[in-house]
C-alpha positions in Angstrom: 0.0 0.0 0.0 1.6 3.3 -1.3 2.3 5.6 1.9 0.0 8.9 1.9 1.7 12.2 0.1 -0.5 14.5 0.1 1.0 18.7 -0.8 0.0 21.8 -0.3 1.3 24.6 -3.0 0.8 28.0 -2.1 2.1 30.8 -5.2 4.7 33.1 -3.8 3.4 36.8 -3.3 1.0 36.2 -6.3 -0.1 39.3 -7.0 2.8 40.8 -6.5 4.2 38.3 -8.8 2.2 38.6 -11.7 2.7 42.6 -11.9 6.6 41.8 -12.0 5.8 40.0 -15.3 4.7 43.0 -16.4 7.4 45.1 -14.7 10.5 43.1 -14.1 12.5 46.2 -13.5 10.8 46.2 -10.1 12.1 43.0 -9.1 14.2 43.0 -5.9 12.1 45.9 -4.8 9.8 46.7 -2.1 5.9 46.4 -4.1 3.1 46.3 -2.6 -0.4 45.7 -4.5 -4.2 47.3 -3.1 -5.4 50.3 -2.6 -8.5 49.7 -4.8 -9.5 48.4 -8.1 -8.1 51.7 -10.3 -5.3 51.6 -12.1 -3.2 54.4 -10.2 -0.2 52.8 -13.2 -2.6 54.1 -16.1 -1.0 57.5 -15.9 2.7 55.8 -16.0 1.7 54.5 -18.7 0.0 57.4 -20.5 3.5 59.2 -19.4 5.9 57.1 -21.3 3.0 55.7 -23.7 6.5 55.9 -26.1 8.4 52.9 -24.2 7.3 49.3 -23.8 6.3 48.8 -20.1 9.6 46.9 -19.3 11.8 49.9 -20.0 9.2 52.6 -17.5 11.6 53.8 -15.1 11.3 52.8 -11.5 11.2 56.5 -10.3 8.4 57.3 -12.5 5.9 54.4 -10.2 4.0 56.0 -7.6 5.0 55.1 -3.5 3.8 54.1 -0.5 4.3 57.2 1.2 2.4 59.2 -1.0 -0.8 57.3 -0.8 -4.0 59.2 0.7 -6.9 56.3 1.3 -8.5 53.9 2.6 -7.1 50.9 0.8 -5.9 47.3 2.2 -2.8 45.9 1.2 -3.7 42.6 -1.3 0.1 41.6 -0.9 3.2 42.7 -1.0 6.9 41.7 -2.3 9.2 39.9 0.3 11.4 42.9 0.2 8.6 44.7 1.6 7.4 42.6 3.5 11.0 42.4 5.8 9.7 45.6 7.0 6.4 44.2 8.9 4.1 45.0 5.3 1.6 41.9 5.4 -1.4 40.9 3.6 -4.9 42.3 4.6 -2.7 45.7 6.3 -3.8 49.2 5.8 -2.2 51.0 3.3 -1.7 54.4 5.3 -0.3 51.9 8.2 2.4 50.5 5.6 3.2 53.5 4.7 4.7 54.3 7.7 6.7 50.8 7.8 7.5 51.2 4.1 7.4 54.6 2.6 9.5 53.9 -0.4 7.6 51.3 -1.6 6.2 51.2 -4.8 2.3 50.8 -5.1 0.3 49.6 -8.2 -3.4 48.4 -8.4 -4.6 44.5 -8.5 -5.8 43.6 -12.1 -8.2 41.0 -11.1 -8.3 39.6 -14.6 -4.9 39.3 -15.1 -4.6 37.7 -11.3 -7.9 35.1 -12.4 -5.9 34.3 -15.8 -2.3 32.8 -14.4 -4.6 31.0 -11.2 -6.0 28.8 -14.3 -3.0 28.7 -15.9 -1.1 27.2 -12.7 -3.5 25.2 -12.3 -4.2 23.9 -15.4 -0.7 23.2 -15.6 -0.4 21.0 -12.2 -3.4 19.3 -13.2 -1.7 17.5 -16.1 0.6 15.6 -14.1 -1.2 15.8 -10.8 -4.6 15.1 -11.4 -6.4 15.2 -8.0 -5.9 18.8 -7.7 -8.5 20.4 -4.8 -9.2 24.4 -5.8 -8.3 26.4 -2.5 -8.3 29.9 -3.5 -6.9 32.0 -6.0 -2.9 30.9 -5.2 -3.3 27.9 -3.5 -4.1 23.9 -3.9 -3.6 20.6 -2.5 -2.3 17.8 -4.4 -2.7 14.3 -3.8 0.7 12.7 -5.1 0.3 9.1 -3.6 -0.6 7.1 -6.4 1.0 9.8 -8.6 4.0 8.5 -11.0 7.4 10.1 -9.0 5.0 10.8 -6.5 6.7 8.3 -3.4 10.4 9.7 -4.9 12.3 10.6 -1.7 9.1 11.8 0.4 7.3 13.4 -3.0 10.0 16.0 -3.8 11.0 14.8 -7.0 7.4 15.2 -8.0 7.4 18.6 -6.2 10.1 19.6 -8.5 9.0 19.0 -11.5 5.8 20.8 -10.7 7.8 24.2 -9.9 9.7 23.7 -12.7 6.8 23.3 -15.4 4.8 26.0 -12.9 7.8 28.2 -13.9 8.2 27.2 -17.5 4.6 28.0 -18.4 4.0 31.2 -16.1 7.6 32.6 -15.1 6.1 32.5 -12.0 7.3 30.6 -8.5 5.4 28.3 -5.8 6.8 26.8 -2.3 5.4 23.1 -2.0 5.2 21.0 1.7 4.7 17.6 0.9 3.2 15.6 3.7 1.1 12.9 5.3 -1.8 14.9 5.2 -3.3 18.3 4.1 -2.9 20.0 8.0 0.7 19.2 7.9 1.1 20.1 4.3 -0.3 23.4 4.6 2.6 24.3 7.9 5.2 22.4 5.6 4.9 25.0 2.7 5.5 27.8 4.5 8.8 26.4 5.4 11.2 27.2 2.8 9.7 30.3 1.2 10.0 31.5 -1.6 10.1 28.6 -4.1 11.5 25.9 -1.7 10.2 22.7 -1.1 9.8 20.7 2.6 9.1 17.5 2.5 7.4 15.9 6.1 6.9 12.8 7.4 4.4 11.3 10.6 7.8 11.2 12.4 8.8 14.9 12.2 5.9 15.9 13.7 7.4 16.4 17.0 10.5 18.1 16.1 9.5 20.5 13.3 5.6 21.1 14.0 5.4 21.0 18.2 7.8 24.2 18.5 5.7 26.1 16.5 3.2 29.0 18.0 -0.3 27.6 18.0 -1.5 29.8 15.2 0.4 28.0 12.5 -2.7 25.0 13.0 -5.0 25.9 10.2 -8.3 26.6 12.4 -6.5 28.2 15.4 -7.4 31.9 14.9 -6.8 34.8 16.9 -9.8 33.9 19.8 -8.2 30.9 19.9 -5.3 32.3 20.5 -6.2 34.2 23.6 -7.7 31.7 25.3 -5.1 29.2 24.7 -2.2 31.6 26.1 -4.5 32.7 29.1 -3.8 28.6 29.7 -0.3 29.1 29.2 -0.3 27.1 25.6 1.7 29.1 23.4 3.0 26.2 21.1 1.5 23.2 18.9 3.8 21.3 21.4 1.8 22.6 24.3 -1.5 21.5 23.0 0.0 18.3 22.5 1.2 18.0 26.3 -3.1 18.4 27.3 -5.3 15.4 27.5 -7.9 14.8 24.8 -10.7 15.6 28.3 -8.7 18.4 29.0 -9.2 20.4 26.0 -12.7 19.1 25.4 -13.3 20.5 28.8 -12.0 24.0 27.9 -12.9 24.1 24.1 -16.0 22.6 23.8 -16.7 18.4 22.7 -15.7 18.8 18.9 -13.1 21.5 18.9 -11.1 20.4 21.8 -10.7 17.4 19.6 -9.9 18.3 16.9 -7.3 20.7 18.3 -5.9 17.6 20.2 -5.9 15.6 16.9 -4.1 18.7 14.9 -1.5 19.1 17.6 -0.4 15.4 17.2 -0.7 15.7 13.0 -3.5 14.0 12.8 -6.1 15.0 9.7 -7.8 11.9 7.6 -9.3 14.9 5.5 -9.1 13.8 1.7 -8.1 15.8 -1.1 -11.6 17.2 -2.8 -11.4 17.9 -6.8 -14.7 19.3 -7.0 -16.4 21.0 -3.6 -20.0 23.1 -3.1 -19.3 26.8 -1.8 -20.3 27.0 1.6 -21.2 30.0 1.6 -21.4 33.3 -0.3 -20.8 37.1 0.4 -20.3 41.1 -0.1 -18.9 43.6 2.1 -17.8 46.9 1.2 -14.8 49.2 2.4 -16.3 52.6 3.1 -14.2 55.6 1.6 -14.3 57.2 5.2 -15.7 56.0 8.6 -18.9 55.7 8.4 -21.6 56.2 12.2 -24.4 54.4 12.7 -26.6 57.4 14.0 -25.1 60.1 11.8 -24.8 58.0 9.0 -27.7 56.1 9.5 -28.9 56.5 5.8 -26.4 56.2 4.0 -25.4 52.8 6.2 -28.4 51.7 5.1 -28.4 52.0 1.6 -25.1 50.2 1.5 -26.8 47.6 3.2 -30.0 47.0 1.8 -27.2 46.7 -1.6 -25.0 44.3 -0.2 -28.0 42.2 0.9 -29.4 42.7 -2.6 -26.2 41.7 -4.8 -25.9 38.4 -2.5 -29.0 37.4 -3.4 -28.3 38.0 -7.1 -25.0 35.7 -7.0 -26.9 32.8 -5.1 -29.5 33.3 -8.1 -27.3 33.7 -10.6 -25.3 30.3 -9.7 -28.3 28.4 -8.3 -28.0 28.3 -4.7 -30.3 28.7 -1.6 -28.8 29.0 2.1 -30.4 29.5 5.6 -27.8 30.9 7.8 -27.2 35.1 7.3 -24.5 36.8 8.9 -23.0 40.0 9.2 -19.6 41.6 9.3 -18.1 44.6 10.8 -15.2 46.2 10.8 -14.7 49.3 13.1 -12.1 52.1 13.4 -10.1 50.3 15.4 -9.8 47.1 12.8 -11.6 45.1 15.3 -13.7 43.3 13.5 -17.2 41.7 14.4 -19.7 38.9 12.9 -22.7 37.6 14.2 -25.0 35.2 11.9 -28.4 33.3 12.6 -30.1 30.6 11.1 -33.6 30.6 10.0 -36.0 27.8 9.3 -36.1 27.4 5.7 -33.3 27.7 2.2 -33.6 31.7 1.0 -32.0 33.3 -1.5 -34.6 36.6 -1.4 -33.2 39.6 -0.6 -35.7 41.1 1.5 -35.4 37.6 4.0 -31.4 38.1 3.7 -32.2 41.9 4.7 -34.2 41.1 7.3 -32.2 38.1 9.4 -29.2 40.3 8.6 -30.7 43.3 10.4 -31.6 41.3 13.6 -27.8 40.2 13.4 -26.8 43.5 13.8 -28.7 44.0 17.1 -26.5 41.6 18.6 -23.4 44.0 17.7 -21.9 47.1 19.0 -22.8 49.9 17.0 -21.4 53.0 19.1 -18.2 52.9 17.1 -17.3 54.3 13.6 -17.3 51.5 10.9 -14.9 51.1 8.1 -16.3 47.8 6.8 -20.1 46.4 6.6 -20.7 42.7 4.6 -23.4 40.4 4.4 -23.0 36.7 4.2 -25.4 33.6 3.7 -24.0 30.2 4.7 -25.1 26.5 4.3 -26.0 26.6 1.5 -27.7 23.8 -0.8 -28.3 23.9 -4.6 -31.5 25.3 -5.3 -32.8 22.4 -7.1 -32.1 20.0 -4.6 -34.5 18.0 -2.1 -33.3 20.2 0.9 -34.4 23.6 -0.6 -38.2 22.6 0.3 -40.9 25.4 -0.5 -40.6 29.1 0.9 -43.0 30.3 2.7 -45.9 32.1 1.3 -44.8 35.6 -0.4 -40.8 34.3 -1.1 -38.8 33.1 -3.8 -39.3 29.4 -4.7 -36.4 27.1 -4.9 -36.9 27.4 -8.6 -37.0 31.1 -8.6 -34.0 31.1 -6.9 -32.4 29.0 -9.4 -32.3 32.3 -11.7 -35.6 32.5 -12.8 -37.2 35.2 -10.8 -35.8 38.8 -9.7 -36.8 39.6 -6.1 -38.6 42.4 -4.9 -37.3 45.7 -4.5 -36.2 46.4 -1.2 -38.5 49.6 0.4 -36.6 51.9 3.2 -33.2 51.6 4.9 -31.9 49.4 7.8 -34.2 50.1 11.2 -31.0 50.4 13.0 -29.1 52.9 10.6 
């Protein structure tokens, strides 16, 4: 029985990546990519319109320092990121880290068009590929020719290399028993390395690291953990299965148990349902809930509108709404409640959304509002039973019908 290699590959600074295709001369350089969808390079390029875009000079890029906005960093080079930059960071925050570095827009369509081709390209000589995102994938290698070669990294290799031959671009690969371990491996040996893992390294390579590295650990987690003086996978380890049960509840305490000793029987999925679907929205400045309390809810009655367009649109129902904040402070808040029946009207998403947001401070400026339906089923499918009386139908939802225009703004707004 062939031993189970299962990888993880995660794209090296991706978007940063695939604007140095287009720019090499700012390779080695401190980049960072956000700050909104326009193209801030447009004028560069209107400016030296004469040139092909390899031969722009690097003074003539705008920089970090001189950015006025609200924007959040997409990603950023590793040269930029040696100065604390990170993914997800504001931009007038970096700023202050970074002030030389260079900023350009993301262009989405350019981003979307080297994911396919990546993947694509893995998929020919991996073929259990499961989609994880924009940059990322597992890979099952075990029955996979070259696949058992010293741990998987001779299969590893090959995939950079044809990666690299058909994109330019670069990828770090952690080859392991399993996806959880995997996913820790490829962070490893970044940029384009490989780290192979085996059941027996766990202890040594995976039990000194801080708990957050554990894919599911986040930052409540965190706290809570640390208050109980686990800082490390290792000290999680140390804890009786009871323990941790006792503290974190019957199924995450075990599972945190069984992550801290590398244990994950998850299989690699090629094709997967979305579990959920959502829209938020970045205001331009802080926005209050009293003195803004119109304009709030126009955003919101939107955002609750264009979700129930995409579950139309690709034929989905769900039951459990949710909302997301993000204050002044970047603290960020989310509260969701499930209803009785499948929905995807607008109104019902509108409505469930807006008792969420009774459950959640709103005494604090806000920077970020979303709405988000979860659990969701196809819309022609057993579960979505009949809506009640005066909703969309399963069948409506499955693109047929438009829903009703939303009348006033959010009771709490």
């Amino acid at each position: 029985m062939s031993l189970r290699r299962i990888a993880h590959l995660d794209m090296d600074a991706f978007f940063a990546s695939v604007e140095l295709l287009r720019y090499p001369q700012l390779k080695g350089l401190a980049v960072v990519i956000g700050g909104g969808r326009r193209k801030v390079d447009e004028i560069v390029r209107e400016r030296y319109a004469d040139l092909p875009l390899h031969e722009i000079p690097v003074a003539a890029f705008p920089l970090l320092k001189d950015y006025v906005g609200r924007g959040v960093i997409t990603t950023a080079t590793y040269p930029a990121r040696q100065f604390g930059v990170g993914s997800a960071m504001g931009m007038m925050k970096a700023a202050k880290l970074c002030p030389h570095a260079i900023v350009l827009p993301v262009d989405f369509e350019e981003v979307r068009k080297y994911s396919r081709l990546f993947k694509s390209t893995i998929a020919e000589i991996a073929p259990l590929v499961e989609d994880r995102g924009v940059d990322e994938v597992y890979i099952d290698f075990t029955d996979v020719p070259g696949g058992q070669r010293e741990g998987g990294r001779v299969l590893a290799r090959l995939i950079q290399r044809a990666i690299f031959e058909k994109t330019g671009l670069t990828c770090s690969i952690g080859v392991a028993p399993n996806k959880l371990i995997a996913k820790m491996a490829s962070e490893f040996n970044k940029p384009n390395g490989i780290s192979v893992l085996y059941d027996a390294d766990v202890q040594a390579k995976i039990w000194p690291l801080p708990v957050r590295k554990i894919n599911g650990i986040g930052p409540k987690a965190e706290i809570k953990l640390a208050r109980l003086h686990l800082h490390t996978i290792g000290d999680i380890a140390g804890q009786e299965r009871e323990w941790l049960i006792d503290n974190f509840g019957k199924s995450y305490g075990a599972w945190m148990h069984d992550a801290a000793w590398g244990r994950d029987d998850r299989p690699v999925v090629t094709e997967s349902e979305p579990v959920s679907m959502s829209r938020e929205t970045t205001f331009d400045r802080d926005l209050h809930a009293v003195r803004d309390r119109a304009e709030l809810g126009g955003i919101f009655t939107e955002l609750c509108v264009q979700v129930a367009a995409d579950l139309r649109r690709k034929g989905y129902v769900g039951k459990t709404i949710g909302i997301k904040l993000r204050y002044d402070d970047f603290k960020i808040a989310t509260r969701d409640q499930t209803i009785d029946h499948f929905t995807a009207d607008a109104k019902t998403i509108r409505q469930t959304a807006g008792q969420c947001l009774k459950r959640v401070q709103l005494d604090q400026r806000l920077r970020l509002l979303g709405v988000r339906v979860g659990k969701l089923v196809r819309a022609d499918s057993p579960e979505a039973r009949p809506a009640p009386a005066g909703e969309v139908t399963a069948a409506a939802a499955h693109g047929v019908a438009e829903p009703a225009p939303i009348e006033g703004t959010l009771d709490l707004f």
